[in-house]
C-alpha positions in Angstrom: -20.7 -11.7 20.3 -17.4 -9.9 21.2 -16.8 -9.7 24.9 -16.9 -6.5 26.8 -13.5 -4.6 26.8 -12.9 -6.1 23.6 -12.7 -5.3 19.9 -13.1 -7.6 16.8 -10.3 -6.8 14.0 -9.4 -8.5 11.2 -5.7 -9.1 10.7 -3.6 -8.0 8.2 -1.4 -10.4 7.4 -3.3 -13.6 8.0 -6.8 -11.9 7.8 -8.2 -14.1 10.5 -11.2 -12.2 12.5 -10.4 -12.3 16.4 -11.3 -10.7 19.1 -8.4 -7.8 20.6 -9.0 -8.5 24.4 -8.4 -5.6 27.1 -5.1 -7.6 28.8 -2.3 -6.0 31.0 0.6 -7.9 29.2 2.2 -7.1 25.9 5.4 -8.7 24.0 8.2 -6.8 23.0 10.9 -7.3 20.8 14.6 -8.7 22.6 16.9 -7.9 20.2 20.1 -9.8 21.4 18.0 -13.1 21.6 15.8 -12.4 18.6 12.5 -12.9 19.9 9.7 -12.0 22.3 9.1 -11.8 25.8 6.2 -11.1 27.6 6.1 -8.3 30.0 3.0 -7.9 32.9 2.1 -3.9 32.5 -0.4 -4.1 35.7 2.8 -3.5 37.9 4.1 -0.4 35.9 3.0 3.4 36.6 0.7 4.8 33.6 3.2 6.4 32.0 5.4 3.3 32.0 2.2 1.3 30.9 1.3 3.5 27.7 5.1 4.1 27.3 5.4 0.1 26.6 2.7 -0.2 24.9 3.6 2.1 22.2 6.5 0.2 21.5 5.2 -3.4 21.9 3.3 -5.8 20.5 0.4 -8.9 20.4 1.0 -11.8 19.0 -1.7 -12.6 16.7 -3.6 -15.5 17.8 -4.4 -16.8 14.2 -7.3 -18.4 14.5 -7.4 -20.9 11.7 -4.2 -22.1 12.3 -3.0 -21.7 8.8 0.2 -19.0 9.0 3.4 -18.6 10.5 3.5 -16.4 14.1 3.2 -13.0 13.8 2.9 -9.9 16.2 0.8 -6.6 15.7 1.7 -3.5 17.1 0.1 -3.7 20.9 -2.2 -0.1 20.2 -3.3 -1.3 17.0 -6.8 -1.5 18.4 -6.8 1.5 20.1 -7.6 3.9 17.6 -10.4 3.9 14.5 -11.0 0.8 12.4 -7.9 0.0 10.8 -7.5 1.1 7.0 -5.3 -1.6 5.1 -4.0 -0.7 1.5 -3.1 -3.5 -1.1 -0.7 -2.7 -4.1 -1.0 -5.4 -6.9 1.0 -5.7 -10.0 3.3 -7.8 -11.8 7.2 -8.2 -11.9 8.5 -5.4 -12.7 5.6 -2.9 -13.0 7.3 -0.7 -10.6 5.6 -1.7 -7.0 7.5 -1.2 -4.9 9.6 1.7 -5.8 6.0 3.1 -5.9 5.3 2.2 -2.3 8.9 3.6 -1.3 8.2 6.6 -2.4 4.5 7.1 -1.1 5.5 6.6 1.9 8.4 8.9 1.9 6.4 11.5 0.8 3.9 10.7 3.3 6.8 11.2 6.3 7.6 14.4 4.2 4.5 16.0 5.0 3.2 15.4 1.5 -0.4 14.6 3.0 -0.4 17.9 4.7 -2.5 19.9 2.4 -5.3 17.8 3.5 -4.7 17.7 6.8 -3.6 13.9 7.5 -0.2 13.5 9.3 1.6 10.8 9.6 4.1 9.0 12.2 5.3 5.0 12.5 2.6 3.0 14.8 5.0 0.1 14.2 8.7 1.4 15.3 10.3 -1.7 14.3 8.9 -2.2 10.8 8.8 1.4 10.0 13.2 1.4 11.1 13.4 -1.5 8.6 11.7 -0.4 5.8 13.7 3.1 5.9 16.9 0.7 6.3 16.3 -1.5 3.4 14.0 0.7 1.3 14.0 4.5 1.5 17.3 5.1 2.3 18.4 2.8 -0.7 16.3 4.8 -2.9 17.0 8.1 -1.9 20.6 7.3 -2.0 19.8 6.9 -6.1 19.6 3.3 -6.1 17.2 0.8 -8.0 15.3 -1.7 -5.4 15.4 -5.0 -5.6 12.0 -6.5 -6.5 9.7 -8.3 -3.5 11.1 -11.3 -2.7 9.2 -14.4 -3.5 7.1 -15.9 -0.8 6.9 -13.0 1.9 3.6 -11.8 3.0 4.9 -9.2 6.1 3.0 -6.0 6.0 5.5 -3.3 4.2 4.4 -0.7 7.2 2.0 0.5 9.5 1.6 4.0 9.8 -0.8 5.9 12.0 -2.5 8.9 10.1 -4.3 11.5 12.1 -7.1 13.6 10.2 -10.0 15.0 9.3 -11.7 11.0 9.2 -9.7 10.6 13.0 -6.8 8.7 13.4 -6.3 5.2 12.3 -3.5 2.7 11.7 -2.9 2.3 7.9 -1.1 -0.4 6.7 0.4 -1.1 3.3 1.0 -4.6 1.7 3.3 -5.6 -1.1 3.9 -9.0 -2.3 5.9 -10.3 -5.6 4.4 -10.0 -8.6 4.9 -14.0 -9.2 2.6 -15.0 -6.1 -0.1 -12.5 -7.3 -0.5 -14.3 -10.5 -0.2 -17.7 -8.4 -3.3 -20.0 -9.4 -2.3 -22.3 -6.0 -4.9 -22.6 -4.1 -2.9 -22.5 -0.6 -0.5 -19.7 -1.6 -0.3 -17.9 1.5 1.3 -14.7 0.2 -1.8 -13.4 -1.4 -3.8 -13.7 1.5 -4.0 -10.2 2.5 -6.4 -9.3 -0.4 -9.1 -10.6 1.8 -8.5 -8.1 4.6 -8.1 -5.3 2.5 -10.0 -2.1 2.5 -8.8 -0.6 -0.9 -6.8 -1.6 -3.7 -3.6 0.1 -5.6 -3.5 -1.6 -8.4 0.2 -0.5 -10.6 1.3 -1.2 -14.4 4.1 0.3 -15.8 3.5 2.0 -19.6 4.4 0.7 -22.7 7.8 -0.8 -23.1 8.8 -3.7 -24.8 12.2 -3.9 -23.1 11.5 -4.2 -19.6 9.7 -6.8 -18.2 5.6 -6.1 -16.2 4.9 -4.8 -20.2 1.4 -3.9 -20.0 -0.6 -6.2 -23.3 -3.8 -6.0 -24.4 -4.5 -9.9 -23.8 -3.8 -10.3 -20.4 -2.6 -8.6 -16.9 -2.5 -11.9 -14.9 -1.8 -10.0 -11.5 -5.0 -7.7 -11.9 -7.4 -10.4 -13.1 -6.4 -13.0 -10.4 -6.5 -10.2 -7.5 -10.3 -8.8 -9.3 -11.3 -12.7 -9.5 -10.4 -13.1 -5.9 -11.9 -10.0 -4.4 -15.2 -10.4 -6.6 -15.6 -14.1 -4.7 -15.6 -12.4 -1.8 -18.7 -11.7 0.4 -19.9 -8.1 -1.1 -17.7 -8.8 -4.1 -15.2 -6.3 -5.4 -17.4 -3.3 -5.5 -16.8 -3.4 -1.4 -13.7 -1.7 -1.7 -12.3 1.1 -3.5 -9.2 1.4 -6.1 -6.7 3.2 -8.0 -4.9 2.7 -11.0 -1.7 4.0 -11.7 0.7 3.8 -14.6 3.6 4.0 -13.1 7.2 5.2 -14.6 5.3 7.6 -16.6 8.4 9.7 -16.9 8.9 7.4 -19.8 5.3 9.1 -21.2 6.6 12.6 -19.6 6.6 14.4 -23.6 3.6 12.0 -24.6 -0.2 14.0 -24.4 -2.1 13.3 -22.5 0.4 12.4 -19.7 2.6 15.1 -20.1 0.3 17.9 -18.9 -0.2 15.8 -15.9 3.7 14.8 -15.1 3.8 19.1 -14.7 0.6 19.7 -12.4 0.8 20.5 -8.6 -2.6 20.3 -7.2 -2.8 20.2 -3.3 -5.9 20.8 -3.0 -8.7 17.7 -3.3 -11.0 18.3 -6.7 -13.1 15.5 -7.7 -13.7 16.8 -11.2 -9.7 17.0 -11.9 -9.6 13.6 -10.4 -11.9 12.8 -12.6 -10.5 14.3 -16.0 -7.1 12.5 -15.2 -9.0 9.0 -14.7 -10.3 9.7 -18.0 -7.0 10.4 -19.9 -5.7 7.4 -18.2 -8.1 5.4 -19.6 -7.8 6.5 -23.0 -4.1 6.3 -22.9 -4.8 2.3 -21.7 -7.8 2.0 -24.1 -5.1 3.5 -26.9 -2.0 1.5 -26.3 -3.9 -1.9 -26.1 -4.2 -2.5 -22.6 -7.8 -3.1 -22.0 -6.9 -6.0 -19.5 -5.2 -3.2 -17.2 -8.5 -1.2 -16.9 -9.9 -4.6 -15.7 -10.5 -2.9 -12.1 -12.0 0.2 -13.5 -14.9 -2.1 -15.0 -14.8 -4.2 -11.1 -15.0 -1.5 -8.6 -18.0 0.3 -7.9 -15.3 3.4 -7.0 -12.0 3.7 -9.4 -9.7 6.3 -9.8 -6.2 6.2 -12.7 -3.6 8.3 -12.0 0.3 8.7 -13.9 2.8 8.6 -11.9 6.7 8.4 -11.4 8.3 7.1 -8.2 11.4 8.1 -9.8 11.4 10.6 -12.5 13.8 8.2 -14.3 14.6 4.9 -15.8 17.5 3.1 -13.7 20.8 2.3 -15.4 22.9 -1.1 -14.9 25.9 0.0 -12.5 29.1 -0.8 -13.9 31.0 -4.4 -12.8 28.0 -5.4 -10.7 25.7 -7.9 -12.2 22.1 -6.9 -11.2 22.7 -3.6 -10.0 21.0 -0.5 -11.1 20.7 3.2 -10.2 19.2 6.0 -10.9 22.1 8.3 -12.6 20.0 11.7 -12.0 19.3 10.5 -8.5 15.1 10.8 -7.8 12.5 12.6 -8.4 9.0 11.6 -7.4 6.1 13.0 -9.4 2.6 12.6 -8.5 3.2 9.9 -6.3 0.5 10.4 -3.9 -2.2 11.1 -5.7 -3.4 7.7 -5.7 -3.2 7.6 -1.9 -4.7 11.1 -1.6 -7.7 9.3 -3.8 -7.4 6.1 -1.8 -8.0 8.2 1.5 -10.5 10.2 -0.1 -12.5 7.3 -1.6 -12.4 5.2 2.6 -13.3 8.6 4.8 -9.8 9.6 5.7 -10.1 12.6 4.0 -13.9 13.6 4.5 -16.1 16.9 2.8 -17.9 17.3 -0.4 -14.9 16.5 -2.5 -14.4 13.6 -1.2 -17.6 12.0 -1.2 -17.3 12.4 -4.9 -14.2 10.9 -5.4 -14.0 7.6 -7.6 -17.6 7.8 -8.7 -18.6 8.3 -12.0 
């Protein structure tokens, strides 16, 4: 039973259940010593107290035992039921530059149209991930792909809308630990907190690595096989699909009349007649295994999309290196996350209760 005052969450990164118990002191983050220190609030004015705690954190009390420490942003419980958004894919399928530019999009005002804004819960993360990730990107050049081993949430946003306002957070690990058959990799741990699924292949091309084949997509099988152990299986959550770097597809049917549509407004039927051509194009080009999810989740939608609007090129003298020549252009990139949001009562109405269903 949870105690008065207090609110059972599960976390994030370790997804242990605890209890979030009312206290008066918080952590924050000491930059010139690198760690935390605790600081007693019940001796600061309000506005000092809620001042604090928007910029502090709790350590997670990790129950179980089993992960390193970690800290969640001290208001995390303070709003609506956290939402928490897994991306899974191979190496190379185009993750993260995907997640860079959702987000960026998101800060842009992109989720306006439906009425969800968005701002940093997490001040510290959200600085870093611009730092090492958006402003990287915008700048025209190629990320790096998610280092092996780290299971840190990517960032923690807090969207305000029509479904109230509630902390979202986004996870991305490397393609290698998601195809991990070790039974104590920690990295893939946060598919048992999630609350929906992105899952991200990149189209046809037998050049780069992440190809999509018809015999196997080892990232989206183990992730489906994990999630359908789980207690209400797979069909708990809901998902996307999205080919990603589809400006490769951008004169190909049926992708090409979807790389040019702008459609702000939420319609579960166009949702719907994209999903379908996605699947065809994946039924067509051999890559059954990829609609694996589709065939799992009780609620699925497939989307193209382009974080970039071009392939990278290798810069000149530095081994590695890429960039994107033409700088970027993101098409379509939240219309997975619209769905996402759609699909887990973010974004609420008729539309949206039909979105994902068949």
């Amino acid at each position: 039973m949870t105690a008065p005052g207090s609110k059972l969450l599960r976390c994030p990164i370790c997804a242990d259940d605890f209890e979030w118990p009312a206290v008066s002191h918080i952590s924050v983050h000491d930059k010139e010593k690198g760690g935390y220190k605790t600081i007693d609030l019940a001796t600061l004015s309000p506005s000092k107290q809620a001042d604090l705690a928007r910029r502090g954190y709790r350590p997670c009390p990790n129950p179980s035992g089993d992960s390193v420490p970690h800290y969640l942003p001290a208001t995390y419980a303070d709003y609506g039921d956290p939402l928490v958004i897994g991306l899974v894919g191979g190496s190379g399928s185009g993750k993260t530059h995907l997640l860079t530019a959702m987000i960026r999009e998101t800060y842009r005002g992109g989720l306006g149209p439906h009425r969800v804004h968005a701002a940093a819960l997490d001040f510290r993360r959200h600085t870093a991930f611009r730092t090492n990730f958006v402003e990287p990107f915008e700048d025209g050049g190629a990320l790096p792909a998610t280092s092996h081993g780290v299971f840190e949430a990517a960032d923690i946003l807090l969207l305000r809308g029509p479904g109230g306002t509630r902390p979202v957070t986004f996870v991305d690990v490397a393609g290698e630990d998601l195809e991990s058959t070790e039974a104590l990799n920690s990295s893939t741990r946060f598919l048992l907190a999630v609350n929906a699924v992105i899952f991200v292949c990149a189209p046809e091309d037998t050049s780069a690595p992440g190809v999509l084949t018809g015999s196997e997509n080892k990232s989206f099988e183990m992730a489906v096989e994990r999630l359908d152990g789980l207690p209400g299986g797979a069909a708990r959550v809901p998902a996307s699909i999205v080919v990603t770097k589809s400006d490769r597809l951008r004169y190909l049917p049926p992708a090409d009349r979807w790389l040019r549509r702008h459609d702000p407004a939420l319609d579960a039927a166009r949702i719907r007649a994209e999903s379908r051509d996605v699947y065809a194009y994946l039924h067509r080009i051999g890559a059954a295994a990829s609609l694996r999810p589709f065939d799992a989740f009780t609620r699925c939608t497939l989307h193209f999309a382009s974080a970039s609007g071009g392939d990278a090129l290798p810069v000149a003298g530095r081994d590695g290196e890429y960039y994107f020549p033409r700088g970027i252009s993101p098409v379509r990139v939240l219309e997975p996350l619209v769905a996402v949001l759609a699909m887990t009562g973010m974004i609420t109405g008729p539309e949206a209760d039909k979105v994902g269903l068949p």
